[in-house]
The first five atom37 places (N, CA, C, CB, O) and aatype in JSON, in Angstrom:
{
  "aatype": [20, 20, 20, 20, 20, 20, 20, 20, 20, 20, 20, 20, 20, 20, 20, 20, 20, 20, 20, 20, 20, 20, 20, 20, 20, 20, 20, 20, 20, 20, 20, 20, 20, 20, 20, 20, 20, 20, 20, 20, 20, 20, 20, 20, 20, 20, 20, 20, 20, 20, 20, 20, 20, 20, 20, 20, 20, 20, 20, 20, 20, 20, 20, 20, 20, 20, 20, 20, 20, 20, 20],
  "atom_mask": [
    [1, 1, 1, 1, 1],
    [1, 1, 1, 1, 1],
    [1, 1, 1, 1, 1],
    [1, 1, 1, 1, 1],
    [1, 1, 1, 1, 1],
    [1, 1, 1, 1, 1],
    [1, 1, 1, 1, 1],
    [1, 1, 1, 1, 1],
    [1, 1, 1, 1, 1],
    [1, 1, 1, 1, 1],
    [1, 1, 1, 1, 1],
    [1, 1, 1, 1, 1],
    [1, 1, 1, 1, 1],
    [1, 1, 1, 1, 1],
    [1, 1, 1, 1, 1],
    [1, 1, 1, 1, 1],
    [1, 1, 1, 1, 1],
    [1, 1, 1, 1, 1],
    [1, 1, 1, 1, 1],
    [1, 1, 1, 1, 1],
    [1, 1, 1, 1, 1],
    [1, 1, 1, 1, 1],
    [1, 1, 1, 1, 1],
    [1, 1, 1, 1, 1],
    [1, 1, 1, 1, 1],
    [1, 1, 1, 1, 1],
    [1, 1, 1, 1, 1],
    [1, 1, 1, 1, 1],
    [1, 1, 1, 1, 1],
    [1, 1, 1, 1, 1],
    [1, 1, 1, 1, 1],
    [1, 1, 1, 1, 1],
    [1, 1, 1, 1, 1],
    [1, 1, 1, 1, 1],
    [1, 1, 1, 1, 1],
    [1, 1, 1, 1, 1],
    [1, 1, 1, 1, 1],
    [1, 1, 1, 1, 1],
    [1, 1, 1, 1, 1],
    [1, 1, 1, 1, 1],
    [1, 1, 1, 1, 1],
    [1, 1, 1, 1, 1],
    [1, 1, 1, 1, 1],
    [1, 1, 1, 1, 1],
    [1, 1, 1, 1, 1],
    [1, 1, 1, 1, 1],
    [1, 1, 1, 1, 1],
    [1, 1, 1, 1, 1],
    [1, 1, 1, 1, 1],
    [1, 1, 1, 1, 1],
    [1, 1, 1, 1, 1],
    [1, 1, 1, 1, 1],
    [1, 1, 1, 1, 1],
    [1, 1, 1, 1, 1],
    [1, 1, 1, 1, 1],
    [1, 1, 1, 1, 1],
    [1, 1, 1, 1, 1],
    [1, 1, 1, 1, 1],
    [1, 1, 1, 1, 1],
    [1, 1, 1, 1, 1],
    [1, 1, 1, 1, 1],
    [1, 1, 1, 1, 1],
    [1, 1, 1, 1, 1],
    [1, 1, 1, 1, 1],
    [1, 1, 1, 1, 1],
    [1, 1, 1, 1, 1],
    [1, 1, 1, 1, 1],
    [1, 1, 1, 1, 1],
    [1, 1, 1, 1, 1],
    [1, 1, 1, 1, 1],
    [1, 1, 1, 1, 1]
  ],
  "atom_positions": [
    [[0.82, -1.19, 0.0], [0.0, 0.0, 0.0], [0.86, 1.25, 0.0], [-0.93, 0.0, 1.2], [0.31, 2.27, -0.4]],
    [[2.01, 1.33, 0.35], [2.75, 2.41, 0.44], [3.66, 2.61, -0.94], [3.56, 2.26, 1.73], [4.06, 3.71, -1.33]],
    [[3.87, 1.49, -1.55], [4.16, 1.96, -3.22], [2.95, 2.99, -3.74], [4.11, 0.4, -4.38], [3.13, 4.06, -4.32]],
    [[1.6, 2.34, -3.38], [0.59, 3.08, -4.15], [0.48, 4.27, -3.62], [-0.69, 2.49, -4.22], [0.44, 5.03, -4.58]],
    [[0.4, 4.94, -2.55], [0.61, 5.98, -1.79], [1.72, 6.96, -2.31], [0.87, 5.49, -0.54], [1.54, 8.12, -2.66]],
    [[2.78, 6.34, -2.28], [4.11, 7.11, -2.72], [3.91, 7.88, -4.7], [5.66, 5.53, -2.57], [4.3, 8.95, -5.18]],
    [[3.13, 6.68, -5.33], [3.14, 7.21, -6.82], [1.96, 8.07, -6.68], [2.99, 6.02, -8.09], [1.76, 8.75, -7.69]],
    [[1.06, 8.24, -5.64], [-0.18, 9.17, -5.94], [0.86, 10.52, -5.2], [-2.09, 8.62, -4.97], [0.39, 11.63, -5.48]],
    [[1.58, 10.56, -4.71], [2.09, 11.33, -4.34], [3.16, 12.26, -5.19], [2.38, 10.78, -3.46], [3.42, 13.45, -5.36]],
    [[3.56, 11.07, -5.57], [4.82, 11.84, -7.09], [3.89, 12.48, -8.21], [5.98, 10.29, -8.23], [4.12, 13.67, -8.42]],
    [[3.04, 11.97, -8.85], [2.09, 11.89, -9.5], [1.48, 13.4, -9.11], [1.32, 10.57, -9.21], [1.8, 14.27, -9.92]],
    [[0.89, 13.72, -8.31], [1.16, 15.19, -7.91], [1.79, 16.05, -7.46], [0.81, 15.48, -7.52], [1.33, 17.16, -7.18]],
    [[2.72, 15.76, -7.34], [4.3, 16.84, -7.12], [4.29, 16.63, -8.43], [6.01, 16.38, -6.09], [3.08, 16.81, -8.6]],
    [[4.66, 16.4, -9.37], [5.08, 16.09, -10.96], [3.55, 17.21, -11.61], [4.99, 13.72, -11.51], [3.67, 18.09, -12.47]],
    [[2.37, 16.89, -10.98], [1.29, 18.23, -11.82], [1.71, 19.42, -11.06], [-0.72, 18.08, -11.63], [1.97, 20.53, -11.54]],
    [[1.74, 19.11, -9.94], [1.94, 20.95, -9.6], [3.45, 21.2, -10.88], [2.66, 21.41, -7.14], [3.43, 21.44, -12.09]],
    [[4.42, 21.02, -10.05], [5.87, 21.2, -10.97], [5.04, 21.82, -12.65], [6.99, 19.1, -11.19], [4.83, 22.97, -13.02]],
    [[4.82, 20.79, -13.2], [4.52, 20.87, -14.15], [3.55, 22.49, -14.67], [4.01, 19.58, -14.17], [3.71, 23.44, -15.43]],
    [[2.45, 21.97, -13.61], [1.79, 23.63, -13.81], [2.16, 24.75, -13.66], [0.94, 23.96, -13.23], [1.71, 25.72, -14.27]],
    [[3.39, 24.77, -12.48], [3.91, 25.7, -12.15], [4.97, 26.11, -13.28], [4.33, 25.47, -10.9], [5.29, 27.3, -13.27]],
    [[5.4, 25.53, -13.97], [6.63, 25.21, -15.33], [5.4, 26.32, -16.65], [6.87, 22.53, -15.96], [5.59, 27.24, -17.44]],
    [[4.59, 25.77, -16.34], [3.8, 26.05, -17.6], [3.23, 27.85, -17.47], [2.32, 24.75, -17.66], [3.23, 28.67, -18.38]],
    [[2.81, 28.05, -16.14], [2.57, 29.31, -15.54], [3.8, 30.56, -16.02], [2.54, 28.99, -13.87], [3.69, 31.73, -16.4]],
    [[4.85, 29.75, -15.81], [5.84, 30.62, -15.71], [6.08, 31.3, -17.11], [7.02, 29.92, -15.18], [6.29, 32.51, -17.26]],
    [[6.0, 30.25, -18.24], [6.09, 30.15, -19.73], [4.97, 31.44, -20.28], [5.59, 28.4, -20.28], [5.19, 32.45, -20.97]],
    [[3.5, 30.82, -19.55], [2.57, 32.06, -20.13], [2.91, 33.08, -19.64], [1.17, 32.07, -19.93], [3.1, 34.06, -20.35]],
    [[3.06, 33.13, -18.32], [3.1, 34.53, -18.13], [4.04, 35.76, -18.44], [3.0, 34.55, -17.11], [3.78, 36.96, -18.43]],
    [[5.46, 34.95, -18.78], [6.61, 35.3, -20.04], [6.31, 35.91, -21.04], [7.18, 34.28, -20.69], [6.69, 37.03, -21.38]],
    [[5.21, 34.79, -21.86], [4.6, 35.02, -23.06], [3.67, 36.35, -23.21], [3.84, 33.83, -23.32], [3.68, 37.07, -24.21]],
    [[2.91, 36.56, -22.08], [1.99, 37.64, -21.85], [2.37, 38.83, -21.31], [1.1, 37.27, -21.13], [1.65, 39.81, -21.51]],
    [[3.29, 38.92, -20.72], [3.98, 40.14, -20.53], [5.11, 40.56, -21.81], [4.71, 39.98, -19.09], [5.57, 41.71, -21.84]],
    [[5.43, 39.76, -22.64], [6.04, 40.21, -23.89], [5.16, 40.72, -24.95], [6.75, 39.16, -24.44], [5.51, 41.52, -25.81]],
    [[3.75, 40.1, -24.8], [2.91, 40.19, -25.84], [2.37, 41.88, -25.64], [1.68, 38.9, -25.73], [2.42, 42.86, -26.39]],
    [[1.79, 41.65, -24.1], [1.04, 43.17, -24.05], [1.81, 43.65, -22.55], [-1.12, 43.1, -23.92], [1.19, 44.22, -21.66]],
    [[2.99, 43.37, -22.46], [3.3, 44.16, -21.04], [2.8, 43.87, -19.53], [2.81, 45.48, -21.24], [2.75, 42.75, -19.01]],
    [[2.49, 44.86, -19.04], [1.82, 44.28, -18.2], [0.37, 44.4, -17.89], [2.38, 44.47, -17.35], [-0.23, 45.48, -17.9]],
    [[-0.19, 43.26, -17.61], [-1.25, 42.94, -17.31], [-2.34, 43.42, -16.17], [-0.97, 41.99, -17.27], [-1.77, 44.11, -15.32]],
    [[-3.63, 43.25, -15.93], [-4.19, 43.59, -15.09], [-4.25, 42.82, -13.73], [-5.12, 43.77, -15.62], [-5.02, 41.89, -13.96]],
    [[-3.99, 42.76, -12.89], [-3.51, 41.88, -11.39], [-4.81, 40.89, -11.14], [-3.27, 43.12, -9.73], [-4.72, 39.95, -10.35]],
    [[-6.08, 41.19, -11.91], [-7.22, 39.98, -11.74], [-7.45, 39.5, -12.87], [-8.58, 40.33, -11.2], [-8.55, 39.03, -13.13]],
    [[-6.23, 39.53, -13.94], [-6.32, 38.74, -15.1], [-5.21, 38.13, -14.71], [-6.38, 39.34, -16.5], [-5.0, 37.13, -15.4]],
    [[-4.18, 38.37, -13.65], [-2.88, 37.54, -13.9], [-3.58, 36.51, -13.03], [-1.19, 38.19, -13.39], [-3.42, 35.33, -13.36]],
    [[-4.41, 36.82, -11.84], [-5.23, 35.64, -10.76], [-5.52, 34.33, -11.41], [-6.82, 36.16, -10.23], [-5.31, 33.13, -11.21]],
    [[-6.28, 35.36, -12.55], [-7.54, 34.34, -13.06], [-6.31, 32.97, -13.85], [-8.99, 35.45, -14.67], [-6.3, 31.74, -13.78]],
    [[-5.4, 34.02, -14.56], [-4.51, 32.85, -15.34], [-3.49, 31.9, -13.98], [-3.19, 33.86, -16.72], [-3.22, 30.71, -14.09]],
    [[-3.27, 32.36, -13.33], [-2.78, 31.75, -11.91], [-3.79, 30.53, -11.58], [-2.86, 32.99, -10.57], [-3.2, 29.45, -11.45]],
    [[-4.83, 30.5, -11.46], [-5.93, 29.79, -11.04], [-5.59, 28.79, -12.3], [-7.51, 30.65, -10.91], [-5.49, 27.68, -11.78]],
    [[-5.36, 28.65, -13.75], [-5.48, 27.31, -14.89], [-4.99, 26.45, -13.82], [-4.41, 27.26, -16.57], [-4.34, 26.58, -12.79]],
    [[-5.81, 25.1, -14.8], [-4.8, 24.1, -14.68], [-3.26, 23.69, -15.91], [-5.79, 22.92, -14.59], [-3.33, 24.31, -16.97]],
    [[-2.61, 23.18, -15.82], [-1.75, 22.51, -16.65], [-2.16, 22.33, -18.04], [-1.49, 21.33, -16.12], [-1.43, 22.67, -18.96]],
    [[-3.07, 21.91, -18.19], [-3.96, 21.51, -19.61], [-4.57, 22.76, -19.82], [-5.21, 20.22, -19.51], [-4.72, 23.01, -21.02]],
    [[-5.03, 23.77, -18.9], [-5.8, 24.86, -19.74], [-4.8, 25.81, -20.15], [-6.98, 25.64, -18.93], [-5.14, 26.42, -21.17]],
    [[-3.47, 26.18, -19.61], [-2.6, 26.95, -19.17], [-2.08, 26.28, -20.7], [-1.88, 26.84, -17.52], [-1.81, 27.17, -21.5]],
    [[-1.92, 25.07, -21.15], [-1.05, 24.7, -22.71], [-2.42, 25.37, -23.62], [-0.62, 22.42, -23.16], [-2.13, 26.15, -24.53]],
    [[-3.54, 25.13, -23.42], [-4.3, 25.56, -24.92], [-4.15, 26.95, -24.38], [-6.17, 24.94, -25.4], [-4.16, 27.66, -25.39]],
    [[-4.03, 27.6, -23.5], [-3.75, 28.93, -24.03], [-2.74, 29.91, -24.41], [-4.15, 29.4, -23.5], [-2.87, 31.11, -24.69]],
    [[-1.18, 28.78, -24.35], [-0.65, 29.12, -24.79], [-0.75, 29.01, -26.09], [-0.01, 28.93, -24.33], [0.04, 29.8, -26.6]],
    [[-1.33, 28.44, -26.84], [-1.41, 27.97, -28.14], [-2.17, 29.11, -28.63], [-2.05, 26.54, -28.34], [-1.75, 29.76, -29.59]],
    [[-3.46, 29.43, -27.93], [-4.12, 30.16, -28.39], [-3.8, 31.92, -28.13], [-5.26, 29.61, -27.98], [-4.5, 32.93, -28.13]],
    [[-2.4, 31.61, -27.92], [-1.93, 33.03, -27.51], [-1.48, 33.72, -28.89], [-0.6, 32.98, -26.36], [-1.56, 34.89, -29.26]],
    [[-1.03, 32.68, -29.45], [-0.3, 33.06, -31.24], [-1.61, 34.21, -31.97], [-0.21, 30.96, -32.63], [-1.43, 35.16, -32.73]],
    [[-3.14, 33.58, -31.3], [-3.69, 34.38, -32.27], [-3.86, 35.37, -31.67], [-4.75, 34.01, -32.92], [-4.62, 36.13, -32.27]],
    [[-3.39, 35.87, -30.39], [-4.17, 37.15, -29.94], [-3.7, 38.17, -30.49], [-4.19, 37.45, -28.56], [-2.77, 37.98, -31.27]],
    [[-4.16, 39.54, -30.28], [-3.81, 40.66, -30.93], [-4.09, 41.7, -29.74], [-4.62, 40.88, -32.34], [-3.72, 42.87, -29.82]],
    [[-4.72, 41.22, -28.71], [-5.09, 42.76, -27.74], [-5.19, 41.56, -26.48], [-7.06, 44.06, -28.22], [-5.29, 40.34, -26.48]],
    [[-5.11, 42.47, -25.54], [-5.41, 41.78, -24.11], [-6.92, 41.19, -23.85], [-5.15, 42.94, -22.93], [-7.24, 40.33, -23.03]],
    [[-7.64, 41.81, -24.66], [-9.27, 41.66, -24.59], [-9.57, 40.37, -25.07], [-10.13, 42.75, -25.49], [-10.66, 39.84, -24.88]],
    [[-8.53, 39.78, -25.76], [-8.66, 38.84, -26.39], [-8.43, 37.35, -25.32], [-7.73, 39.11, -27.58], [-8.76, 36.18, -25.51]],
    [[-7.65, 38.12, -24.02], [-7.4, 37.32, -23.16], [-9.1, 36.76, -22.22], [-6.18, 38.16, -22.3], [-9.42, 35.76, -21.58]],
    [[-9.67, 37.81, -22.55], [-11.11, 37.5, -21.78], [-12.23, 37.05, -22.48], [-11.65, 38.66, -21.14], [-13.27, 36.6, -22.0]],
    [[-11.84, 37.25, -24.01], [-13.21, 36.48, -24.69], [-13.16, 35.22, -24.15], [-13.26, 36.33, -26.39], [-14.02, 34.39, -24.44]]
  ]
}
């Protein structure tokens, strides 16, 4: 039982890490794109998960304005 314990445990140290990896990337990306941001849009992007935090990096290529961050 303590193998299984130990991998549910890595298993989330490895998503945070990961989200936290990915956070760092957008928010790079978004302060190059439009500078700086509004402090309850940086929350809201703080709050993704891992998986939402990659499609929006993806979907960052198409933005053109910050507004685009809230549609």
């Amino acid at each position: 039982m303590g193998g299984y314990y130990e991998r549910i445990c890595n298993l989330s140290i490895y998503r945070y890490i990961l989200q936290k990896e990915a956070l760092k990337v957008i928010s790079r990306q978004l302060k190059r794109r439009f500078g700086d941001i509004d402090a309850s849009l940086v929350e809201q992007v703080r709050n993704l998960s891992a998986e939402q935090l990659k499609e929006l990096g993806e979907d960052l290529l198409d933005f053109s304005e910050v507004a685009d961050l809230v549609a």
